[in-house]
Biopython code that builds the backbone (N, CA, C, O; Angstrom):
import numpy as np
from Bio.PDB.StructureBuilder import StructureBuilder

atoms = [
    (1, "UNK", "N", (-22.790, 12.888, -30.388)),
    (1, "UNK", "CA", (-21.771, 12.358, -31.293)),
    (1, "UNK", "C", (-22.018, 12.896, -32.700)),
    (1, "UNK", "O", (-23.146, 13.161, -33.115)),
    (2, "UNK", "N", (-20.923, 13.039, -33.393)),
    (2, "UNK", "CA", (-21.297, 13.359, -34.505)),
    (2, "UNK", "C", (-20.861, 14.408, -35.467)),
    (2, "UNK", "O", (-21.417, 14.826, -36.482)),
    (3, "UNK", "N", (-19.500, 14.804, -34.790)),
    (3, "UNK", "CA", (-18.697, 16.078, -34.997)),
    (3, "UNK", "C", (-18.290, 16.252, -36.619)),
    (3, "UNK", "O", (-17.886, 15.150, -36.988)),
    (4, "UNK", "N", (-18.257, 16.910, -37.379)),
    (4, "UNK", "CA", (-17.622, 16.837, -38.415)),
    (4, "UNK", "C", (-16.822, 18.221, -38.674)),
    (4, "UNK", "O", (-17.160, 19.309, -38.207)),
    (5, "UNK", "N", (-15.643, 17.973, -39.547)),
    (5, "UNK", "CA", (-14.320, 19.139, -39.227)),
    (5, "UNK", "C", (-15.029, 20.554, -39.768)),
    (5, "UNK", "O", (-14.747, 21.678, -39.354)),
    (6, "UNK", "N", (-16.116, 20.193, -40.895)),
    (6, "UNK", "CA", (-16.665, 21.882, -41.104)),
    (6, "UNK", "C", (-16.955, 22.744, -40.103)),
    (6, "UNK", "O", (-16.977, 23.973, -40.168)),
    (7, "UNK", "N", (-17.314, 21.606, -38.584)),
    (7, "UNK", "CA", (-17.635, 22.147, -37.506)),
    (7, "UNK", "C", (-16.667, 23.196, -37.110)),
    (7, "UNK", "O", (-16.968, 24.367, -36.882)),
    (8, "UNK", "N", (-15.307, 22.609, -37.038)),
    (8, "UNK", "CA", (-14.114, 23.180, -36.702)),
    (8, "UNK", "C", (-13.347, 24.155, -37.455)),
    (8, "UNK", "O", (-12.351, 24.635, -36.913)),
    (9, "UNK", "N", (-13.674, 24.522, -38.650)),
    (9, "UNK", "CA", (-12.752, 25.051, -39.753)),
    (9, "UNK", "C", (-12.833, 26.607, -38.885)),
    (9, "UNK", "O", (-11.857, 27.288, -38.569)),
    (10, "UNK", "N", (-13.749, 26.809, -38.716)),
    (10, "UNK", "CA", (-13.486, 28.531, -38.533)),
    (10, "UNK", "C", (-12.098, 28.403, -37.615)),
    (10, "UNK", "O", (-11.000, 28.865, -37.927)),
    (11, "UNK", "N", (-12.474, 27.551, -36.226)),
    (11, "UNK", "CA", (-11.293, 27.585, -35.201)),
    (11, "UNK", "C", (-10.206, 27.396, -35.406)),
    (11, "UNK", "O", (-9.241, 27.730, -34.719)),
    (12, "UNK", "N", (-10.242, 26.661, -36.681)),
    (12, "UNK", "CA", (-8.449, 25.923, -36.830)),
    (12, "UNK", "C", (-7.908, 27.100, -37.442)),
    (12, "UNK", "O", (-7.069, 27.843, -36.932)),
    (13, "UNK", "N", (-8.562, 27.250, -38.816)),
    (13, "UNK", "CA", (-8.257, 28.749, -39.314)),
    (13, "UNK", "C", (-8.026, 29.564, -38.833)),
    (13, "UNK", "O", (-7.142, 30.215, -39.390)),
    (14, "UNK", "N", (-8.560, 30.134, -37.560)),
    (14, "UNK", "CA", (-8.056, 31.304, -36.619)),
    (14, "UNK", "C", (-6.534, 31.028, -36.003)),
    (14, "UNK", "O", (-5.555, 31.773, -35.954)),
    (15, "UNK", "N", (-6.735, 29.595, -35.534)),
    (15, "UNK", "CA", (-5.639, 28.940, -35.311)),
    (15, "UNK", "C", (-4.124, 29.237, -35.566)),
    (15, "UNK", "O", (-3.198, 29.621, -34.852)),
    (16, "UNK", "N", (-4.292, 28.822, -37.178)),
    (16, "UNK", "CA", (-2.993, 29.035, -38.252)),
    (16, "UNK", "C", (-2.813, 30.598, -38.759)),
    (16, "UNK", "O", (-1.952, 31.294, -39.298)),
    (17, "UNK", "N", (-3.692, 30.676, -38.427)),
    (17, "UNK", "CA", (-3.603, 32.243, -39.086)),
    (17, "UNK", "C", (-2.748, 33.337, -37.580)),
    (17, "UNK", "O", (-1.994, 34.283, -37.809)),
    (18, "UNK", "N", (-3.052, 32.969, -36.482)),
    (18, "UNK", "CA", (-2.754, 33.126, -35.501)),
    (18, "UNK", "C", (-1.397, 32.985, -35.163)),
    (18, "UNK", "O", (-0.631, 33.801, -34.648)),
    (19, "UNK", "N", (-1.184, 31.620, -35.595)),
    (19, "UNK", "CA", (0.364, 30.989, -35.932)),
    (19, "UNK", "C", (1.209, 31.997, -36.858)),
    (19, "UNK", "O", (2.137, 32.721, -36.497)),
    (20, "UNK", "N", (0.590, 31.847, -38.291)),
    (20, "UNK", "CA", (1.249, 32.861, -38.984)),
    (20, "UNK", "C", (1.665, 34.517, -38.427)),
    (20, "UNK", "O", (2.807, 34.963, -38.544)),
    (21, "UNK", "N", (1.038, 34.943, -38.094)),
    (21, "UNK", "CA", (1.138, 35.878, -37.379)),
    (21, "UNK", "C", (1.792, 36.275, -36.458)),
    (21, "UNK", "O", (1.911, 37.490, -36.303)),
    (22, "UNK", "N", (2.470, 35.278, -35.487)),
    (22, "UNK", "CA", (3.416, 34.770, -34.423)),
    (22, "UNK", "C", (2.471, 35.401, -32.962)),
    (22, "UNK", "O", (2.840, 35.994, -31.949)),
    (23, "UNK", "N", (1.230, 34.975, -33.409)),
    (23, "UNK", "CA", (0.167, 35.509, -31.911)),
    (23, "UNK", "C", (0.228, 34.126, -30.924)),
    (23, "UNK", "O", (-0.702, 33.321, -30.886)),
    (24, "UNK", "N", (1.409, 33.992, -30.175)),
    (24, "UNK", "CA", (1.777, 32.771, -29.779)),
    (24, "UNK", "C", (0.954, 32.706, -28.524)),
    (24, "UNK", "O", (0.511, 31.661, -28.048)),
    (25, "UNK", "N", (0.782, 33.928, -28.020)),
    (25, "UNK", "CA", (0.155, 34.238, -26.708)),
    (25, "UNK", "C", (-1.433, 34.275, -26.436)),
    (25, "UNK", "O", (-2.016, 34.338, -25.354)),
    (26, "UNK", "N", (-1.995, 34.213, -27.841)),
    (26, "UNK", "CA", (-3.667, 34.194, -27.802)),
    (26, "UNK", "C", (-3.654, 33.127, -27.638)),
    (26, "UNK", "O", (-4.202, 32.801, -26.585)),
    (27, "UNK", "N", (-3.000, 31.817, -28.596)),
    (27, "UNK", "CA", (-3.354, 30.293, -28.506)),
    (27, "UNK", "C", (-3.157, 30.121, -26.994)),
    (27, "UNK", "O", (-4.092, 29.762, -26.279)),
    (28, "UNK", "N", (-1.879, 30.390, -26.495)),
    (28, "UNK", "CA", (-1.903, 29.781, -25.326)),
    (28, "UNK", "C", (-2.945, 30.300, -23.936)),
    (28, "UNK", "O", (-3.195, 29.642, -22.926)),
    (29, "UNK", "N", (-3.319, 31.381, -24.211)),
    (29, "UNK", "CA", (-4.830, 32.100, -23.464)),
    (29, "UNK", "C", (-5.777, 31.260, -23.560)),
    (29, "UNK", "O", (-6.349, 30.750, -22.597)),
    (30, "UNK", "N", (-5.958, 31.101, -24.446)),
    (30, "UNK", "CA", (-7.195, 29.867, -25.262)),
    (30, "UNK", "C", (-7.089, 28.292, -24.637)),
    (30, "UNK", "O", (-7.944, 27.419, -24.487)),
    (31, "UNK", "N", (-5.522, 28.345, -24.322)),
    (31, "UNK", "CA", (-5.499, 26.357, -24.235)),
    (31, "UNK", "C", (-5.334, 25.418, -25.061)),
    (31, "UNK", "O", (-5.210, 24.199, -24.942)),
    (32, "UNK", "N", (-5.354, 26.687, -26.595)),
    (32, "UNK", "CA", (-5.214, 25.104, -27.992)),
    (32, "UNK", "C", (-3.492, 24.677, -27.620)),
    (32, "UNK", "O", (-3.423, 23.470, -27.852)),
    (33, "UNK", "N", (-2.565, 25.015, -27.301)),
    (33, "UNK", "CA", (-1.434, 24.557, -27.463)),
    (33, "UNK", "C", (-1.302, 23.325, -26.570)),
    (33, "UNK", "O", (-0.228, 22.730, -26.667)),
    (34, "UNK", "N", (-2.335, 22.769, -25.597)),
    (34, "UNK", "CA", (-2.399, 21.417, -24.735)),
    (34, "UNK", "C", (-1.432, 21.266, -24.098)),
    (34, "UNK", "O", (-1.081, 21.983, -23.161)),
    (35, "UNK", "N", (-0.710, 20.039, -24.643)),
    (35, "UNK", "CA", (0.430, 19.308, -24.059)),
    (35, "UNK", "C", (1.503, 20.172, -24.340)),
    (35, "UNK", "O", (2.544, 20.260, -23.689)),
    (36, "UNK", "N", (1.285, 20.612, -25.040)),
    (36, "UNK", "CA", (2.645, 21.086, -25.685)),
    (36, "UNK", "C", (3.057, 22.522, -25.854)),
    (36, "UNK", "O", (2.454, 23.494, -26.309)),
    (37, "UNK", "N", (4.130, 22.385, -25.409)),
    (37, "UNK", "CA", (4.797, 23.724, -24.680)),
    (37, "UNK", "C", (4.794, 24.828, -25.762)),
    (37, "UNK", "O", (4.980, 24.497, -26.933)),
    (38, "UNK", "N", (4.607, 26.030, -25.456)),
    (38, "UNK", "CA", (4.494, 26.844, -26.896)),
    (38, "UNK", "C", (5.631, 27.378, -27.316)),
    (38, "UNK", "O", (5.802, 27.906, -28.415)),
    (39, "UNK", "N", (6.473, 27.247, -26.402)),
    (39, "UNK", "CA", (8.192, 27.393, -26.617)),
    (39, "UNK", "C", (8.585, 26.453, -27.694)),
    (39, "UNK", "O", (9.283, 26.818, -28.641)),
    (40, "UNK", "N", (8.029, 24.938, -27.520)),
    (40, "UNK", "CA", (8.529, 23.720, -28.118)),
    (40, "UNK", "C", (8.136, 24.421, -29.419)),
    (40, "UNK", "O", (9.030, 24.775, -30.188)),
    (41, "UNK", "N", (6.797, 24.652, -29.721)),
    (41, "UNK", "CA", (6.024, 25.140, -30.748)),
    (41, "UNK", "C", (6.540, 26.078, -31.778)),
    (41, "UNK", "O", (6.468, 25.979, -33.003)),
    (42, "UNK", "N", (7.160, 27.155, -30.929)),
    (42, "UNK", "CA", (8.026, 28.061, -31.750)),
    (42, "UNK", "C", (8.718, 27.841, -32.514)),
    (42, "UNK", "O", (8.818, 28.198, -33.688)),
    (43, "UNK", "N", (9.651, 26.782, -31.458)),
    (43, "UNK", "CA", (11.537, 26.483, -32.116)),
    (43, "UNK", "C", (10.800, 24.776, -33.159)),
    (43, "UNK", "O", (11.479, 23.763, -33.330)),
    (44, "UNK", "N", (9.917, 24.886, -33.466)),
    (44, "UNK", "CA", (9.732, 23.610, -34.712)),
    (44, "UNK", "C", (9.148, 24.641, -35.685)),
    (44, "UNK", "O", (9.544, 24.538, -36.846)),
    (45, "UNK", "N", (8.352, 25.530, -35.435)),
    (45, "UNK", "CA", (8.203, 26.554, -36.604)),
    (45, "UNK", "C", (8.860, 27.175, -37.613)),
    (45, "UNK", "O", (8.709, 27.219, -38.834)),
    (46, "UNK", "N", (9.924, 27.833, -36.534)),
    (46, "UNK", "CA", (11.322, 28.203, -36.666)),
    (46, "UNK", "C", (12.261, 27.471, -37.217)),
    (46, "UNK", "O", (12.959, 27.942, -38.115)),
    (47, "UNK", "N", (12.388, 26.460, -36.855)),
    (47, "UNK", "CA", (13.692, 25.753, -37.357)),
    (47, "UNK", "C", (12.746, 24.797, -38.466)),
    (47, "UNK", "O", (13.040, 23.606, -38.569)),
    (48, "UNK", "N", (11.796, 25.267, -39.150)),
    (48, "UNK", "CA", (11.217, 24.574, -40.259)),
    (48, "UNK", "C", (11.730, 25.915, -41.756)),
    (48, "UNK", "O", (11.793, 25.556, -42.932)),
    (49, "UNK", "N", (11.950, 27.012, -41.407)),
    (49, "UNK", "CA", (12.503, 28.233, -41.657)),
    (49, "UNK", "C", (11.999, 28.389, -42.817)),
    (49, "UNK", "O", (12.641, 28.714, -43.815)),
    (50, "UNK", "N", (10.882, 28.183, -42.771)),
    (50, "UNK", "CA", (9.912, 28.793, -43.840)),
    (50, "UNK", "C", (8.471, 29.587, -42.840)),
    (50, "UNK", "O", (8.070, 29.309, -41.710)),
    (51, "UNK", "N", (7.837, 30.953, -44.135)),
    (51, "UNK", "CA", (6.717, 31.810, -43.427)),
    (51, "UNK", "C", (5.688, 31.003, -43.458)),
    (51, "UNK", "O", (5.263, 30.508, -44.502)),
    (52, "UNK", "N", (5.131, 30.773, -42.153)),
    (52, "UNK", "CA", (3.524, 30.024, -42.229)),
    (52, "UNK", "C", (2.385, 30.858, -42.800)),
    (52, "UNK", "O", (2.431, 32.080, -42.664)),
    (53, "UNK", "N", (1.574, 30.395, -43.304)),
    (53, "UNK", "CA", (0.895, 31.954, -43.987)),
    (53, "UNK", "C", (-0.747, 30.757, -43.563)),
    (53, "UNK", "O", (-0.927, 29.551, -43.393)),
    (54, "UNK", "N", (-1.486, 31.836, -43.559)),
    (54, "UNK", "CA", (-2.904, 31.526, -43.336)),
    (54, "UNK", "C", (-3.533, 30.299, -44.287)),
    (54, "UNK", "O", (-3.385, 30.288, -45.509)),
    (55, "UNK", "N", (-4.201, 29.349, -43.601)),
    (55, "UNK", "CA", (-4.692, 28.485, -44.822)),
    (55, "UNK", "C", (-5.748, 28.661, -45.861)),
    (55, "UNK", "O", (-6.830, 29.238, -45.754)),
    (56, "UNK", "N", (-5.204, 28.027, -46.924)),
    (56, "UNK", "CA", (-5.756, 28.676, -48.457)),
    (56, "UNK", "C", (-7.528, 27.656, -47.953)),
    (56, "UNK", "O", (-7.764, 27.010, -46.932)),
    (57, "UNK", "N", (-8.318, 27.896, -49.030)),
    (57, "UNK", "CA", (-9.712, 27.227, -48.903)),
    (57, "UNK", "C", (-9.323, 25.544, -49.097)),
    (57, "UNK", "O", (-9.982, 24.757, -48.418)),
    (58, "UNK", "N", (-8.509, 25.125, -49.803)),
    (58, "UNK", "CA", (-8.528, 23.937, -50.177)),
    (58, "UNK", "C", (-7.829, 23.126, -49.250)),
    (58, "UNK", "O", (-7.789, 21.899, -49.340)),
    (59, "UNK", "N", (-7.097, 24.000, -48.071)),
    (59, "UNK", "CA", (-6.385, 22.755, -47.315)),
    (59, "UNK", "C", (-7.727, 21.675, -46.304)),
    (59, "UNK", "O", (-7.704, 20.502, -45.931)),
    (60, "UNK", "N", (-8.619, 22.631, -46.179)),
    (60, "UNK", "CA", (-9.486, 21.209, -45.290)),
    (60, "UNK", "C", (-9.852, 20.114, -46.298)),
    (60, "UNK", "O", (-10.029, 18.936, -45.987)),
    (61, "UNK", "N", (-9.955, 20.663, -47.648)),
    (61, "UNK", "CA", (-10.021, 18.820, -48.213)),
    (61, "UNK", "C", (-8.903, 18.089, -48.094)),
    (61, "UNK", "O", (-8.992, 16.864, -48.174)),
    (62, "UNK", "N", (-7.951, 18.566, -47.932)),
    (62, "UNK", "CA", (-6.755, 17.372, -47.917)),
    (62, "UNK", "C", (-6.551, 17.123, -46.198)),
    (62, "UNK", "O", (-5.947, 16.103, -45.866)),
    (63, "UNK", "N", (-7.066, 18.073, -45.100)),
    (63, "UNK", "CA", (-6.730, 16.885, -44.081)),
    (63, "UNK", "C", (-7.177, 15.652, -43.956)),
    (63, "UNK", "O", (-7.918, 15.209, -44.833)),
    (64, "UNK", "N", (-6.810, 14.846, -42.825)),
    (64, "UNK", "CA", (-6.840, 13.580, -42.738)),
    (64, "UNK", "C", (-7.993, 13.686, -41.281)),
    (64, "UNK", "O", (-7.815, 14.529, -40.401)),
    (65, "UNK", "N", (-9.147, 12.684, -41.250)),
    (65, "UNK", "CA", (-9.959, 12.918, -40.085)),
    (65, "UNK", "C", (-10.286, 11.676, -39.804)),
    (65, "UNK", "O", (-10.691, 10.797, -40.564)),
    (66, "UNK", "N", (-9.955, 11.631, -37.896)),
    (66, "UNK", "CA", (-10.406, 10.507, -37.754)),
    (66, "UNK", "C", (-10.833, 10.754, -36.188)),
    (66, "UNK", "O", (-10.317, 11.157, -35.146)),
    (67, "UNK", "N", (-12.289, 10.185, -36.740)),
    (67, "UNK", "CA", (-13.449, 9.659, -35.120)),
    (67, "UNK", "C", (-12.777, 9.031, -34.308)),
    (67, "UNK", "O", (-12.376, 7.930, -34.685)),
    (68, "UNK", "N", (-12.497, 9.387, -33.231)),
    (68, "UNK", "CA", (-12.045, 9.039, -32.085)),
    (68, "UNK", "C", (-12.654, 7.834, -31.297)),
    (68, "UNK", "O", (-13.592, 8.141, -30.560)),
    (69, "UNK", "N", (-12.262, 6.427, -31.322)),
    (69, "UNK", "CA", (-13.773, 5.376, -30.549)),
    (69, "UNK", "C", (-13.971, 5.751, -29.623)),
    (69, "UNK", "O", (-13.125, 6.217, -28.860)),
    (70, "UNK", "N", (-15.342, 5.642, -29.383)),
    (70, "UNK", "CA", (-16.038, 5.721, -27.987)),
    (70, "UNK", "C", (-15.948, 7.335, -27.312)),
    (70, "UNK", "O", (-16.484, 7.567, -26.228)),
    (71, "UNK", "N", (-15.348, 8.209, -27.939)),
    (71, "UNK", "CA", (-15.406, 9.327, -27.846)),
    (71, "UNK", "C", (-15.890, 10.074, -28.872)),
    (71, "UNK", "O", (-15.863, 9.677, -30.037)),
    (72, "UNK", "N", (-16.654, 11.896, -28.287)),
    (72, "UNK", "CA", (-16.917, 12.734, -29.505)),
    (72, "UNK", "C", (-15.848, 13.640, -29.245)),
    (72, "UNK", "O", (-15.756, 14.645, -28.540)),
    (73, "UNK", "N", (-14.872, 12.879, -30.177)),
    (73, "UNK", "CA", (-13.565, 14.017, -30.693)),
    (73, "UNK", "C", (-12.951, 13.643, -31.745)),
    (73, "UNK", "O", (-12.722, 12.438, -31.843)),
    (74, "UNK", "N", (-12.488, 14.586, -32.874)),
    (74, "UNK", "CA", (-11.998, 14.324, -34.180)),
    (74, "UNK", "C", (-10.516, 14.549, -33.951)),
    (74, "UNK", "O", (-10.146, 15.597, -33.423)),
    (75, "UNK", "N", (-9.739, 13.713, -34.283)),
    (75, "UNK", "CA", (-8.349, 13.659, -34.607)),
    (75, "UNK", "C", (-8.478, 14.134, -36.213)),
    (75, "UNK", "O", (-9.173, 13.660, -37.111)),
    (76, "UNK", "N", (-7.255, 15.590, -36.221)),
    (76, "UNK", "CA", (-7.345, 15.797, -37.617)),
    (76, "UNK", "C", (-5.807, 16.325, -37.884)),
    (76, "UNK", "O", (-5.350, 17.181, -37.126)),
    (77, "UNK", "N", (-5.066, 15.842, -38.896)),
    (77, "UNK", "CA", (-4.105, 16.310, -39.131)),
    (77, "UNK", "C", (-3.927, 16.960, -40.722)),
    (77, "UNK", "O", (-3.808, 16.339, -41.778)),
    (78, "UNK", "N", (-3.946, 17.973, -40.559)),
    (78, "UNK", "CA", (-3.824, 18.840, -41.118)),
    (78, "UNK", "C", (-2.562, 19.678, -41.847)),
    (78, "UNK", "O", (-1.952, 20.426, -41.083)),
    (79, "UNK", "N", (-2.106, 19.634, -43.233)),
    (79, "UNK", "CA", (-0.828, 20.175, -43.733)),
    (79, "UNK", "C", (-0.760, 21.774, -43.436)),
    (79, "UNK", "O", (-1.778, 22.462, -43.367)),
    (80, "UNK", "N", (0.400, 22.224, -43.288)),
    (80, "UNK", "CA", (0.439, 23.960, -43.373)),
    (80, "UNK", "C", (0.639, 24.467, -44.838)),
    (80, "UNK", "O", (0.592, 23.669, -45.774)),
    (81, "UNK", "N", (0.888, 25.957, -45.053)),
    (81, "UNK", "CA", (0.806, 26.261, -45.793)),
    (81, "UNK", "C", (2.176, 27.410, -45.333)),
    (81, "UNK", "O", (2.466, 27.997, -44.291)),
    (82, "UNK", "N", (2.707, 27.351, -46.546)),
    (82, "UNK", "CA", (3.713, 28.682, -46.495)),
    (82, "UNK", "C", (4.219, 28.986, -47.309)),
    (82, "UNK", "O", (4.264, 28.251, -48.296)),
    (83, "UNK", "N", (5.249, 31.005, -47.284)),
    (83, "UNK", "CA", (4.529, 31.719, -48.715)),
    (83, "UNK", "C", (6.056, 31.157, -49.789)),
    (83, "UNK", "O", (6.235, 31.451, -50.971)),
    (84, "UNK", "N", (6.874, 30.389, -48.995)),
    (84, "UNK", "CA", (8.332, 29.968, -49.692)),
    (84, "UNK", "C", (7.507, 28.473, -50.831)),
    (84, "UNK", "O", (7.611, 28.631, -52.048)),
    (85, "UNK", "N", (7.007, 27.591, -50.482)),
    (85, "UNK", "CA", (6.660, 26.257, -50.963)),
    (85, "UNK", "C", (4.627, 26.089, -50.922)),
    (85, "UNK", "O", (4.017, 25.043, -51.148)),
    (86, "UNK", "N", (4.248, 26.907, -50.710)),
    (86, "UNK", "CA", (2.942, 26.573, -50.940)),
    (86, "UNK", "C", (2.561, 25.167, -50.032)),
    (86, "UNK", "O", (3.318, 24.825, -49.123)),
    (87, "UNK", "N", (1.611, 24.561, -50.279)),
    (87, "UNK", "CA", (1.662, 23.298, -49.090)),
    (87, "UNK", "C", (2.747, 22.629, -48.705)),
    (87, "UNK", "O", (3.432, 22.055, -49.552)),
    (88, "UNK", "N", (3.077, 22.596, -47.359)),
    (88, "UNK", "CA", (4.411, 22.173, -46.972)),
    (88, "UNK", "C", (4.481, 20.478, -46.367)),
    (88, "UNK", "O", (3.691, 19.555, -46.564)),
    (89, "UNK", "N", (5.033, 20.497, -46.023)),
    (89, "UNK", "CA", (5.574, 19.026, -45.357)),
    (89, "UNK", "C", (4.983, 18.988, -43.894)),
    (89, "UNK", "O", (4.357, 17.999, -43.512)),
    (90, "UNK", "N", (5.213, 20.179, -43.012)),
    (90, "UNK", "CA", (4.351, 20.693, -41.759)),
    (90, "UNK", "C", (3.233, 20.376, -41.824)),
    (90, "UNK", "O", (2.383, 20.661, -42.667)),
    (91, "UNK", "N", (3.156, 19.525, -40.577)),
    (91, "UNK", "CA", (1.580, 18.835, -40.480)),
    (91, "UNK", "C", (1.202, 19.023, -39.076)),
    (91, "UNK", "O", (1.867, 18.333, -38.302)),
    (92, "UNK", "N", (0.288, 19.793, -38.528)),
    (92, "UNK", "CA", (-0.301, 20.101, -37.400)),
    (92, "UNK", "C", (-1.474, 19.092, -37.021)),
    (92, "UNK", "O", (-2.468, 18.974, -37.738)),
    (93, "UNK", "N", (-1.290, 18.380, -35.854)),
    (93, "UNK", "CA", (-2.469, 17.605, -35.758)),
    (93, "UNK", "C", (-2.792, 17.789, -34.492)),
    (93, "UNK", "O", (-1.961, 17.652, -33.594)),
    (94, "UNK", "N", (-4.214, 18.167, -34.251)),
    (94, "UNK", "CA", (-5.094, 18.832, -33.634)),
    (94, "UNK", "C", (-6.567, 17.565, -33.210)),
    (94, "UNK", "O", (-7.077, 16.797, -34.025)),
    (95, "UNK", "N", (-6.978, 17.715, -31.614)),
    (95, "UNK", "CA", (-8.138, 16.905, -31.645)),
    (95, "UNK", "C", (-8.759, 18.178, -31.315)),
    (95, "UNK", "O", (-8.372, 19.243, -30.836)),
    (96, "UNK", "N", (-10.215, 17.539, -31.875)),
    (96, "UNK", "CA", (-11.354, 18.660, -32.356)),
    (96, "UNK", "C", (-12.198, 18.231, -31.025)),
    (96, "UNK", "O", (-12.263, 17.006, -30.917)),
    (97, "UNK", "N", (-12.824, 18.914, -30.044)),
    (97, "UNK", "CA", (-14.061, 18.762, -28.962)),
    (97, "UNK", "C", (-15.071, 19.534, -28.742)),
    (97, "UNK", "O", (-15.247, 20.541, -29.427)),
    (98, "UNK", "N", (-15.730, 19.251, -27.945)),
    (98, "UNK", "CA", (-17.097, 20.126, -27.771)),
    (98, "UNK", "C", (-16.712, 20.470, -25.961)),
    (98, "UNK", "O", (-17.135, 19.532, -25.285)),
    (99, "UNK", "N", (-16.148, 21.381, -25.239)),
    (99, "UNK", "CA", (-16.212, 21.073, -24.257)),
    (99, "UNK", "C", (-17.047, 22.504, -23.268)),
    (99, "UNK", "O", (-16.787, 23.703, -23.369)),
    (100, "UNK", "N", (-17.898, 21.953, -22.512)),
    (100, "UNK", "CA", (-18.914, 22.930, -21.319)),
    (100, "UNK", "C", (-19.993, 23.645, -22.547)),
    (100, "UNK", "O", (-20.485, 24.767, -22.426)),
    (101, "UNK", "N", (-20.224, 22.712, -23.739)),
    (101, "UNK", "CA", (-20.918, 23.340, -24.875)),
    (101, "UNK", "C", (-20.173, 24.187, -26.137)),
    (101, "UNK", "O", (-20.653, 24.123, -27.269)),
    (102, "UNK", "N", (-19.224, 24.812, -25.914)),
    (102, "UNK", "CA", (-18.146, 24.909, -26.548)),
    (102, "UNK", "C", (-17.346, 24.592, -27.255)),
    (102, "UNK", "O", (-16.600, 23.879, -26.584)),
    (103, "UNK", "N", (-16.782, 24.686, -28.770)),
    (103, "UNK", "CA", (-16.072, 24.052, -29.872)),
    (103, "UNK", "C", (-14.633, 24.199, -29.200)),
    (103, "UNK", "O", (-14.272, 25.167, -28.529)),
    (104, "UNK", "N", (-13.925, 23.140, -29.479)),
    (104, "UNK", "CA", (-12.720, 23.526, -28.612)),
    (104, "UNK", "C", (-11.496, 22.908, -29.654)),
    (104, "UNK", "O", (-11.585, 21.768, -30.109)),
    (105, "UNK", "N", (-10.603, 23.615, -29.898)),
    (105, "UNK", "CA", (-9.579, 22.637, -30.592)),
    (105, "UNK", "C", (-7.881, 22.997, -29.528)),
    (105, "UNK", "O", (-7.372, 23.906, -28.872)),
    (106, "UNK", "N", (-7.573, 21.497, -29.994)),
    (106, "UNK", "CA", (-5.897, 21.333, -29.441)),
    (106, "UNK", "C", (-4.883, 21.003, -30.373)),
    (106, "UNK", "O", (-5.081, 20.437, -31.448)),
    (107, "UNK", "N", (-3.740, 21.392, -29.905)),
    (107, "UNK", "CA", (-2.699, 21.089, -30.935)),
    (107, "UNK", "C", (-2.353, 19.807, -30.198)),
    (107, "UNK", "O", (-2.252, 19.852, -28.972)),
    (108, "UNK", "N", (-2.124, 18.426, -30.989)),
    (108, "UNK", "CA", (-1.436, 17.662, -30.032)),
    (108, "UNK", "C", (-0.024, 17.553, -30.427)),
    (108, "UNK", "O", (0.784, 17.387, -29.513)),
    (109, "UNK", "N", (0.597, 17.648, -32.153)),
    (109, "UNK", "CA", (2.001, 17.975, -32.193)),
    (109, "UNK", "C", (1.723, 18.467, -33.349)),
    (109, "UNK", "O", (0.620, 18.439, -33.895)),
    (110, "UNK", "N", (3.106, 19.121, -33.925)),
    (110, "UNK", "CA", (3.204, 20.154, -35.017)),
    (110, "UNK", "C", (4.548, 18.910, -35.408)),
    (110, "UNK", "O", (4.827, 18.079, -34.543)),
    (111, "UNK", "N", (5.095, 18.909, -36.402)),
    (111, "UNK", "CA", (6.323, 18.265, -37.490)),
    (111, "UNK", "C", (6.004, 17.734, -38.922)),
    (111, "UNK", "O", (5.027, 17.846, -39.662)),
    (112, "UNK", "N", (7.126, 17.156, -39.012)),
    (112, "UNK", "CA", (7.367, 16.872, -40.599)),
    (112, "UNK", "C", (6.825, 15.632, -40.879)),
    (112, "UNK", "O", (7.440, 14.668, -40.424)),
    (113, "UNK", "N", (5.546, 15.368, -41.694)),
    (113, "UNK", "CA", (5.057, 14.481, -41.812)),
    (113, "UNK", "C", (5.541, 13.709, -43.198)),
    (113, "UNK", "O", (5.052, 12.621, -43.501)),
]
sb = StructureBuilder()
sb.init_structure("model")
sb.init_model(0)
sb.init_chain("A")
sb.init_seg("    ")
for serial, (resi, resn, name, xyz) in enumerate(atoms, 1):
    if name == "N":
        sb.init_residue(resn, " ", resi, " ")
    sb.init_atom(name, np.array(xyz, "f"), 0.0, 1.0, " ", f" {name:<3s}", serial, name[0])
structure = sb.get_structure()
């Protein structure tokens, strides 16, 4: 037990940056897209119709993190960033795991927070 999100920053970062990029097909290789369909994923990106751009250093102080009870997994929701509005309204929230030894992150939904 005992996860904390510095743990996670490299992954999420690859993450969004990944996103930005429209590398829709690595996440879903990987498994971060979970529940959720990467089609769904697209058309909320898209119809948010602003560029997602890689996250700046300062967005992990402003996510929101929360210890999961009785489990080691971090619920973290996290704002985007994009190059029209600078921090946006887009809030990606992601649980953080350790799984087969392995850092593992998921998207559980992407919208307008």
């Amino acid at each position: 037990m005992g996860h904390k999100l510095k743990d996670y920053e490299d992954i999420i970062a690859e993450l969004v940056y990944n996103i930005a990029n429209n590398k829709y097909n690595i996440i879903k290789e990987k498994g971060q897209n979970g529940r959720v369909n990467i089609d769904d994923l697209i058309d909320v990106i898209q119809q948010y119709d602003c560029t997602i751009v890689p996250l700046p250093e300062e967005a992990f102080s402003l996510a929101e993190v929360f210890q999961v009870k009785d489990e080691d997994i971090l619920d973290v929701y996290l704002p985007l960033w994009t190059k029209e509005e600078g921090r946006s309204d887009l809030t990606i929230s992601l649980s953080c795991l350790t799984k087969n030894g392995e850092k593992t992150i998921i998207i559980e939904d992407l919208g307008v927070l």
